[in-house]
C-alpha positions as a Markdown table, in Angstrom:
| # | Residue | x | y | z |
|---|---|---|---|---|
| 1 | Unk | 173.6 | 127.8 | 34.4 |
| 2 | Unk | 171.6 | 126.0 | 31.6 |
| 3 | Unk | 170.2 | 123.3 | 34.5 |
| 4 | Unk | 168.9 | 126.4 | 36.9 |
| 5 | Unk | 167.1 | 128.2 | 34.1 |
| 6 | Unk | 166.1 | 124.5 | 33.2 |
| 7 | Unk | 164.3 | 123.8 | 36.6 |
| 8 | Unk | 163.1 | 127.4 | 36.8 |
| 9 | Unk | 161.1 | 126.7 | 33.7 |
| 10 | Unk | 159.8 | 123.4 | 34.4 |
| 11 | Unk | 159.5 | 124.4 | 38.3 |
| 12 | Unk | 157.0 | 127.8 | 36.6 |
| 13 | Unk | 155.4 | 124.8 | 34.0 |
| 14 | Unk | 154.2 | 122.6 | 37.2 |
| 15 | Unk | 152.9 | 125.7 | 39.0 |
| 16 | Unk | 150.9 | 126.2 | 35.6 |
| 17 | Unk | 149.6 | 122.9 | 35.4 |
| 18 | Unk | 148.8 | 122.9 | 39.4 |
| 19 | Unk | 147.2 | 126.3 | 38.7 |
| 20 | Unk | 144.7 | 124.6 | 35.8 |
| 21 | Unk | 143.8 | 121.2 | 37.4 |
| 22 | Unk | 142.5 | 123.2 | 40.4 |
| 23 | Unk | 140.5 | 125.9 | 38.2 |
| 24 | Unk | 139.2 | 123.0 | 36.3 |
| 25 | Unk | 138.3 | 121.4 | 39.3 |
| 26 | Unk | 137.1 | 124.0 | 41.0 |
| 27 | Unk | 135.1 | 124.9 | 38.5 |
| 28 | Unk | 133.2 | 121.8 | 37.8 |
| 29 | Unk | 132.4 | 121.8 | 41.4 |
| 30 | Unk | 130.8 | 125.2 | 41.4 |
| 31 | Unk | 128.4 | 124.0 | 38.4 |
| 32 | Unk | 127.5 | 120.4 | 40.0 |
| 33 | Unk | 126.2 | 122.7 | 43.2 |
| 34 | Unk | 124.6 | 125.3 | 40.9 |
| 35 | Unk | 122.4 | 122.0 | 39.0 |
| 36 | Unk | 121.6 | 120.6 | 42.7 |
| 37 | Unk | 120.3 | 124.0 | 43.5 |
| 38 | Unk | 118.0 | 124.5 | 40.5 |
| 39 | Unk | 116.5 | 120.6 | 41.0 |
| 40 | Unk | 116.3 | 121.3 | 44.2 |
| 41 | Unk | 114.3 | 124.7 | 43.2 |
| 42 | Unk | 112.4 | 122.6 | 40.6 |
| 43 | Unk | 111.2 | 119.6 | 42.7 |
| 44 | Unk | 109.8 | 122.3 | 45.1 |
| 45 | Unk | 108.6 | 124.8 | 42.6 |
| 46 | Unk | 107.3 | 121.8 | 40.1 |
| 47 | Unk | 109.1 | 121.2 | 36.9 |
| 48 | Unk | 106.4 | 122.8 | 34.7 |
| 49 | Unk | 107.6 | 126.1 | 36.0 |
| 50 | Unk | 110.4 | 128.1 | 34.9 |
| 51 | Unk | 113.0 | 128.8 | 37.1 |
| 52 | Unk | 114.7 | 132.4 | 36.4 |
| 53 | Unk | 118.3 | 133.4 | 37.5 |
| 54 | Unk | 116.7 | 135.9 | 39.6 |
| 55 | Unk | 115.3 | 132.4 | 41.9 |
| 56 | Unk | 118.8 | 131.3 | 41.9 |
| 57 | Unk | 121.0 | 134.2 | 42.8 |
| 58 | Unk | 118.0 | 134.9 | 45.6 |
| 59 | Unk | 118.8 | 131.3 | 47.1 |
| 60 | Unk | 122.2 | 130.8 | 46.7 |
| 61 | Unk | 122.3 | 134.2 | 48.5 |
| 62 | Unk | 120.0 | 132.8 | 51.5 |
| 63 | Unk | 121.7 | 129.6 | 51.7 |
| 64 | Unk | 125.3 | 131.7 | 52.2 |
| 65 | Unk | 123.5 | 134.4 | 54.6 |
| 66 | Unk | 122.4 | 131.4 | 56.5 |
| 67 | Unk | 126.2 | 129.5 | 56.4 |
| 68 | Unk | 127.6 | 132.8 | 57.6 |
| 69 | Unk | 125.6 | 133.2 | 60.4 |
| 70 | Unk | 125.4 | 129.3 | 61.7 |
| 71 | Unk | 129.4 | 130.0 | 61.4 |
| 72 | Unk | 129.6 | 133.1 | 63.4 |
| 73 | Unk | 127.2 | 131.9 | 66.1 |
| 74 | Unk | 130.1 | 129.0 | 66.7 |
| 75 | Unk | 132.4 | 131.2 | 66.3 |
| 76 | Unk | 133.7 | 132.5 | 70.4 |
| 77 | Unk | 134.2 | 135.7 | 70.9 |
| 78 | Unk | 132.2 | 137.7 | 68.3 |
């Protein structure tokens, strides 16, 4: 009985750990795309300029608009 409550706990541990590596990971990923985007933004803005969040959300949201519809132009049947 002790060994099963044993590995249930250590089984529930490892999910945990899995669960935090790929936030972490995730995460990190997220930001390293968010920096391309703004010196991206900067380079063609010029880096004497200020770039706002407004800028950002309104080209992440173009860049995902375009994704989505490159996608479901492959996609058959829609």
């Amino acid at each position: 009985m002790t060994i099963i409550i044993l590995s249930v706990i250590s089984a529930a541990l490892a999910l945990l750990c899995l669960y935090l590596i790929l936030y972490v990971y995730l995460t990190n990923k997220m930001l390293e795309s968010k920096d391309l985007i703004i010196m991206e933004l900067q380079q063609r803005v010029g880096l004497e300029k200020k770039i706002s969040g407004d800028t950002i959300i309104y080209e992440v949201t173009k860049r995902l608009k375009e994704a989505i519809a490159a996608i479901s132009e492959e996609t058959p049947g829609k």
